[in-house]
C-alpha positions as CSV (number, residue, x, y, z in Angstrom):
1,X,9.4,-38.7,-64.2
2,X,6.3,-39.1,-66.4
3,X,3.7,-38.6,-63.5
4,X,6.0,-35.3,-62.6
5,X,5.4,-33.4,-65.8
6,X,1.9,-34.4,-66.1
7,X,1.5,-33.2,-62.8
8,X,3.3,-29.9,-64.1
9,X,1.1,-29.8,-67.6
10,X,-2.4,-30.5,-64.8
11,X,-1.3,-27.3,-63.0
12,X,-0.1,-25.2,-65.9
13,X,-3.7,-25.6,-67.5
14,X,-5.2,-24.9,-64.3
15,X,-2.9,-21.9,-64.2
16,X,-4.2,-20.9,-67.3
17,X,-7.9,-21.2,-67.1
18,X,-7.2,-18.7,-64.0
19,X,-5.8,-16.2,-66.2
20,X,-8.4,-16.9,-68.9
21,X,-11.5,-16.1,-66.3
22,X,-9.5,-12.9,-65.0
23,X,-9.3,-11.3,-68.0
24,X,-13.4,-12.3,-68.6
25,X,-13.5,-10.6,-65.4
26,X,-11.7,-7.8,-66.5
27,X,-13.5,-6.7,-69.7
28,X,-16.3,-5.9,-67.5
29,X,-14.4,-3.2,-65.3
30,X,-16.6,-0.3,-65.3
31,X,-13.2,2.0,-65.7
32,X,-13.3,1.6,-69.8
33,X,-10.6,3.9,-70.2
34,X,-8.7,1.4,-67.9
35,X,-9.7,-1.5,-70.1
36,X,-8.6,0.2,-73.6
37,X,-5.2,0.8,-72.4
38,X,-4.3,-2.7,-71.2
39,X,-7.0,-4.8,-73.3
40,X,-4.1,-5.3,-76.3
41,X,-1.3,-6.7,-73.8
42,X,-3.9,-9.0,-71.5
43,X,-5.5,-10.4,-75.1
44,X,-2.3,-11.3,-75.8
45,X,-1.2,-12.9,-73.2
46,X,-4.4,-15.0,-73.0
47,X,-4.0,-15.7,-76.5
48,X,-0.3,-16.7,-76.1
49,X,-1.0,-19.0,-73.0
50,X,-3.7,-20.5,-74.8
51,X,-1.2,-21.6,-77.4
52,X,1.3,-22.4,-75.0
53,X,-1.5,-24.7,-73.6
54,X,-2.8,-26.3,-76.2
55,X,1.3,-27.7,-77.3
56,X,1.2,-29.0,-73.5
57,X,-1.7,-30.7,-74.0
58,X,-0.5,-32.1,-77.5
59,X,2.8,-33.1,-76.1
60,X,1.0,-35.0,-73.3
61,X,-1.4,-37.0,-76.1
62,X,2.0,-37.6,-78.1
63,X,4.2,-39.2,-75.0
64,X,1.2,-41.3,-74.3
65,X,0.5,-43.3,-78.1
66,X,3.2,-45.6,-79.7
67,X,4.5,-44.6,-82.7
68,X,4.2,-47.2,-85.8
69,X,6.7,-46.2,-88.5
70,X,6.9,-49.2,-91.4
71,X,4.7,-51.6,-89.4
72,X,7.1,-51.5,-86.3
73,X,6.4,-50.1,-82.8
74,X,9.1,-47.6,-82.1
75,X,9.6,-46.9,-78.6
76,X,10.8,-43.5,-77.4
77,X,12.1,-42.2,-73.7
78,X,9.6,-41.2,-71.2
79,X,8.9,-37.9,-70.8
């Protein structure tokens, strides 16, 4: 179950950074007029999946490390 979702998180990020280069490529359409009207929705998106990513990434770190509360080791469910 683990190695399924970090198999999921590897190909959202991957997912991601695809987006993240497109819209690079995309601020340098020649068609400005183009760019202006869609540049507020696809920085937002980027922006959002960035976000999205980064808690991925986080939860991922966090399933990995114990936990020490009080001195003791609790254990929690796999991911």
């Amino acid at each position: 179950m683990r190695y399924e979702w970090y198999d999921q998180a590897s190909r959202f990020s991957r997912s991601y950074r695809d987006v993240a280069m497109a819209v690079d490529k995309l601020v340098n359409i020649p068609n400005r007029e183009l760019l202006y009207d869609v540049y507020a929705y696809i920085t937002d998106m980027r922006s959002t999946l960035a976000l999205v990513n980064s808690y991925v990434k986080w939860l991922g770190m966090y399933a990995s490390h114990p936990v020490v509360v009080n001195g003791i080791v609790v254990h929690r469910k796999p991911i």
